[in-house]
C-alpha positions in Angstrom: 139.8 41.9 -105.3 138.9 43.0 -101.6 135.9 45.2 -101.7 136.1 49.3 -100.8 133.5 50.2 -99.0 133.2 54.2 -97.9 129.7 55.3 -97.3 127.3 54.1 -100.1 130.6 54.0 -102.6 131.6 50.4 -102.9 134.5 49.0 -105.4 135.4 45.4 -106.0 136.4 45.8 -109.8 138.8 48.0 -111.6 137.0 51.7 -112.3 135.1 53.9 -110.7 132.5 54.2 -108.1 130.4 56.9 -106.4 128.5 57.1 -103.5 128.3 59.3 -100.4 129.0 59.4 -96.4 127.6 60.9 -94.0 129.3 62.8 -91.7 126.0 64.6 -90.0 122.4 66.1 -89.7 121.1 69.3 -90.8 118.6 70.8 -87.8 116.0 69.7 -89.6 116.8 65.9 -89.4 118.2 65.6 -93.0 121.7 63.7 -93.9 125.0 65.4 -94.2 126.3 63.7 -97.3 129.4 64.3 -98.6 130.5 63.3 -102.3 133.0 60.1 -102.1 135.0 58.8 -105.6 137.4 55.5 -105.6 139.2 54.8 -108.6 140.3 51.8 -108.5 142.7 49.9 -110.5 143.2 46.1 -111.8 145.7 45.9 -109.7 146.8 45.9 -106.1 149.0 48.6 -105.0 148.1 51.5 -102.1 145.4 54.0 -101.5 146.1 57.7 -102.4 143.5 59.2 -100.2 142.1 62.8 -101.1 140.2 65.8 -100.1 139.4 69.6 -100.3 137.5 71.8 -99.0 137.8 71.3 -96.0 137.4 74.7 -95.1 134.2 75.3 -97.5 134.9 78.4 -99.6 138.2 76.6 -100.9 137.1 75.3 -104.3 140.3 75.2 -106.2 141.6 71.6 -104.4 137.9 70.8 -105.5 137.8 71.6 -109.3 141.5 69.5 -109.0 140.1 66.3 -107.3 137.5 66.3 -110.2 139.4 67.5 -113.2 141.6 64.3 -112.4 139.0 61.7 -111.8 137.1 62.7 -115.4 140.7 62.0 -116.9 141.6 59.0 -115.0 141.8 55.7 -117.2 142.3 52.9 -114.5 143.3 50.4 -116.9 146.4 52.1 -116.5 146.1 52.6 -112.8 147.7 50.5 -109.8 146.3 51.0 -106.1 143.3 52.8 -105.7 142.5 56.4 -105.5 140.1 57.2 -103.0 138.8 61.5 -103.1 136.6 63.0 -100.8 136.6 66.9 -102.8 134.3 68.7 -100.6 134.7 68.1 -97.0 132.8 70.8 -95.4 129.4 70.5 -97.3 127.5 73.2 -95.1 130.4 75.1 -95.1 130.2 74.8 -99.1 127.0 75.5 -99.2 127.3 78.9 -97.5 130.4 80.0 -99.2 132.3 80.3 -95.9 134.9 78.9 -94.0 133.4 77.1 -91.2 130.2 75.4 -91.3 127.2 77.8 -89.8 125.6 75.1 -87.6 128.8 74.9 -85.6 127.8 76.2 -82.0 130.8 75.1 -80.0 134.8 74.9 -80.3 135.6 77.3 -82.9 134.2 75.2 -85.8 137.6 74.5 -87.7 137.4 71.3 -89.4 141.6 71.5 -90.0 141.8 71.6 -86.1 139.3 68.7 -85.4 140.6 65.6 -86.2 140.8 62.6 -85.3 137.0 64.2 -83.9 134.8 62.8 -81.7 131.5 60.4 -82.1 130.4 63.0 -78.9 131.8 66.1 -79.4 130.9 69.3 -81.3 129.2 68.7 -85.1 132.6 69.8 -86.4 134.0 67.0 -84.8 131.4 64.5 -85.0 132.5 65.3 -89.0 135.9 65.2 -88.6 135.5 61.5 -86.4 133.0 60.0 -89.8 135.5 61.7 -92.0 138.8 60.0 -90.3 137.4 57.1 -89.3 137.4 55.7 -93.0 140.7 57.7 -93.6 142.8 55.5 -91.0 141.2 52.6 -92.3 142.1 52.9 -95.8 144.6 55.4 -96.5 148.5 54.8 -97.2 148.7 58.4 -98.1 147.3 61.7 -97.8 146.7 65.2 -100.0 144.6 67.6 -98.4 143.8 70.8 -101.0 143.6 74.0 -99.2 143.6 77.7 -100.7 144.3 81.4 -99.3 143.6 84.8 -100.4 145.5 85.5 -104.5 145.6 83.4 -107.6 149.0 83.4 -107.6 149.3 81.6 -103.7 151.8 77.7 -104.8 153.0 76.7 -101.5 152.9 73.2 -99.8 154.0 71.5 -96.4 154.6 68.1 -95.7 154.3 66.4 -92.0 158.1 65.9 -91.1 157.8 62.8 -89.0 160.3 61.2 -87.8 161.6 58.1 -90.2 159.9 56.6 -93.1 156.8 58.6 -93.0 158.6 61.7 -93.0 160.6 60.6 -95.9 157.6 58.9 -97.9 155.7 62.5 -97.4 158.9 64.5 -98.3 158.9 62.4 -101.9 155.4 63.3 -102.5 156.5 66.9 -101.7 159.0 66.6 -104.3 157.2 65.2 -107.0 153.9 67.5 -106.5 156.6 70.4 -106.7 155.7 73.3 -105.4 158.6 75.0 -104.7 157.8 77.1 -101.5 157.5 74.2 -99.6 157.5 73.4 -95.7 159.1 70.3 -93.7 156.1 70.9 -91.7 157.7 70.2 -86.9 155.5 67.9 -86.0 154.7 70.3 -83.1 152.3 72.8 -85.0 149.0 72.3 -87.0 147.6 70.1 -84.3 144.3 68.6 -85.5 144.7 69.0 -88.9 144.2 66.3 -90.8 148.1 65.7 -92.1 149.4 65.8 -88.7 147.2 63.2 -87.4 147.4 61.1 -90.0 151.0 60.7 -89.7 151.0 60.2 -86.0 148.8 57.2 -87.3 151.7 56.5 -90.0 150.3 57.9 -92.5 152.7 60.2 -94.6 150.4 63.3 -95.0 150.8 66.6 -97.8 149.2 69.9 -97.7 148.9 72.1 -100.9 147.7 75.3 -100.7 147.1 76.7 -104.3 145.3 79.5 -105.4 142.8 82.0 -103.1 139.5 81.3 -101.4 136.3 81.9 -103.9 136.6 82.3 -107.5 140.5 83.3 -106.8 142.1 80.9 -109.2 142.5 79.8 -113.0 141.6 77.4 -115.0 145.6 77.0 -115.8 146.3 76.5 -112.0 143.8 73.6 -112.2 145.3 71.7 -115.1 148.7 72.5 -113.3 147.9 71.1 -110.0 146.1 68.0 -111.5 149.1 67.1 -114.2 151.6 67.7 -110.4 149.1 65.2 -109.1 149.4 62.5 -111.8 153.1 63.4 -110.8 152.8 62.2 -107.8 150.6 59.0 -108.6 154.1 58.2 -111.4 156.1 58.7 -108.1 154.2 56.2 -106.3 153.8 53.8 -109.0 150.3 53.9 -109.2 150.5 55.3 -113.0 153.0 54.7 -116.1 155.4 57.3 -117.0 158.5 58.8 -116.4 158.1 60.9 -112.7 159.0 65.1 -113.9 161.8 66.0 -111.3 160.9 70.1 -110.3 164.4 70.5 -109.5 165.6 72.0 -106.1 162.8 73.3 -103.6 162.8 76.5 -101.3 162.3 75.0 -97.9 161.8 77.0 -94.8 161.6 76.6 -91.3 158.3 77.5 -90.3 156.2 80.7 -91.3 154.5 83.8 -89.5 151.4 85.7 -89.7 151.8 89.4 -89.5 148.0 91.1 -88.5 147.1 94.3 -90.4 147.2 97.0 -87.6 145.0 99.6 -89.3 142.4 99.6 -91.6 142.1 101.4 -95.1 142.1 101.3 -99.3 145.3 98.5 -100.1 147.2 97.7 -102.7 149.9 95.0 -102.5 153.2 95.5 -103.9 154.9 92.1 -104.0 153.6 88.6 -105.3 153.5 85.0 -103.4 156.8 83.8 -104.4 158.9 86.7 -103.7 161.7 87.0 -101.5 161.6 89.5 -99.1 163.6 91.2 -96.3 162.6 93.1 -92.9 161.4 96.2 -93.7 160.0 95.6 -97.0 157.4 97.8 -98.1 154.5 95.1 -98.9 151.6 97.4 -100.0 150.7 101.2 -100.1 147.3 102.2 -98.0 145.2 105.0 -99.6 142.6 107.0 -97.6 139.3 107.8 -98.8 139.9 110.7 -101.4 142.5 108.6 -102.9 145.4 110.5 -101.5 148.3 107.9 -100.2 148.5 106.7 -96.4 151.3 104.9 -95.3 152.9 102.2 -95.9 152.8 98.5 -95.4 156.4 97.0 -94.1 157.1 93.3 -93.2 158.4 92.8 -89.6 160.4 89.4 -90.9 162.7 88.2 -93.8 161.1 85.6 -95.7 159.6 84.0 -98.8 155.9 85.6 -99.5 153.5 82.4 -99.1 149.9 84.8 -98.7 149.4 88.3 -99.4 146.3 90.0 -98.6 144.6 91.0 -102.3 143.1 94.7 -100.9 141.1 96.6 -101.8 139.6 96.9 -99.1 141.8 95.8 -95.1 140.1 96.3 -91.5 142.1 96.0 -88.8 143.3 92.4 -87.8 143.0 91.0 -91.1 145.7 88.6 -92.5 148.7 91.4 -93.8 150.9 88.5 -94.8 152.1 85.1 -94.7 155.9 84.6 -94.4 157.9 81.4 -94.9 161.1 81.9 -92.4 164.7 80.9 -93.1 163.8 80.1 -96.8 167.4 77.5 -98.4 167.0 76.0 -101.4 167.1 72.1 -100.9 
């Protein structure tokens, strides 16, 4: 069995190793270390590769990474799972997006990659992090969150060929069913899109909202849709669940709050929607209502801002266009 090697993580026999890689320095000279799991099975078969947070206050993709790897018996598995479940360690560490020590070029590790061994920290991350991801990967999940519990939406990269195809199948058998075939023209630097430039079929789920904003039953959910999608790949026994037909859409838009005030939303992620639909009721400061909330598009409801509380040029909504069932 060839040896994995990631970081300090090494596997050359069926289980699972630990370890960490650096992907940085803190200003006082200490390691960046980010956590690094392969499962490895007893026999050959191809690399799942994994991560979340990679913005750092998204901790559901997190809790999922782990919650499968304490339930993963690799006597049964074929291939190797390798997981990378917190990305953005000083990001993390700060409950925030972005990582604080970023000084230059916005700081957004899903706009970095392939990075640079020169370039800002965020990319110097996103160069360690991607560097071992092209060497070993044969596919790609990368977790993300947004704002509500209740956000289940996915894209896959829609490359042209058998990438596109092997990342549509993953799509399929994770199941979300807001799902988009994700133009290979948008998201540059995000880790899916280069990846399947490199061939690499690539899968985004975004489930549940940033901080605390998700369930333990969204958890278990994602991580039984992930064993899914190691049945789908033959990397575990068992018959592979078919979700049925999936809502595709063409791309999505991002409708800017205009005003500030008290909100409450009035429709849920999932929901189909049409121009003009009243998404949420402002109130002003003695409680009394003021105004309305209206989407400028027709759509499927991917994010939804939770209120209470919006400011001017906060995320209103996020709208899947041109939603068909496929």
């Amino acid at each position: 069995m060839q040896e994995i090697k990631i970081g300090s993580a090494v596997s050359n026999a069926a289980g699972i190793a630990k370890g960490h890689l650096k992907v940085g320095d803190l200003p006082d000279g200490r390691p960046v270390d980010i956590p690094v799991l392969i499962g490895r099975g007893a026999a050959d078969g191809p690399t799942l590769w994994l991560h979340g947070c990679v913005h750092g206050n998204e901790y559901c993709g997190t809790f999922i990474i782990q919650e499968l790897f304490r339930n993963l018996d690799t006597s049964e598995l074929t291939g190797t799972v390798v997981a990378l479940p917190i990305l953005n360690l000083t990001a993390f560490r700060r409950k925030q997006r972005m990582s604080p020590f970023e000084g230059y070029g916005g700081g957004d590790l899903n706009r970095c990659f392939p990075g640079k061994p020169d370039g800002s920290l965020t990319e110097q991350m996103a160069h360690a992090i991607y560097s071992e991801l092209k060497q070993h990967a044969d596919y790609l999940i990368d977790f993300h969150t947004a704002m509500t519990t209740d956000v289940r939406w996915a894209l896959y990269a829609n490359a042209e060929g058998p990438v596109g195809d092997k990342a549509e199948g993953i799509a399929r058998a994770f199941g979300f069913n807001s799902t988009l075939p994700a133009p290979m023209d948008i998201l540059g630097g995000s880790a899916m899109m280069t990846a399947a430039r490199d061939g690499i079929p690539g899968y985004i789920v975004e489930a549940g909202g940033k901080g605390p904003a998700f369930d333990p039953e969204l958890v278990l959910d994602g991580c039984e849709r992930l064993r899914n999608v190691l049945r789908h790949l033959g990397m575990l026994p068992g018959a592979v669940t078919d979700h049925g037909p999936l809502t595709y859409f063409s791309n999505f838009a991002w409708v800017m709050s205009t005003r500030g005030g008290l909100f409450q939303r009035q429709v849920a992620c999932g929901d189909r929607i049409e121009a003009g639909t009243v998404l949420g009721q402002y109130y002003d400061l003695y409680g009394a209502p003021d105004g309305e909330a209206r989407s400028p598009h027709a759509g499927v409801v991917l994010a939804i801002h939770p209120g209470p509380v919006m400011s001017n040029g906060e995320t209103l909504i996020h709208i899947g266009l041109d939603p068909r069932e496929v």
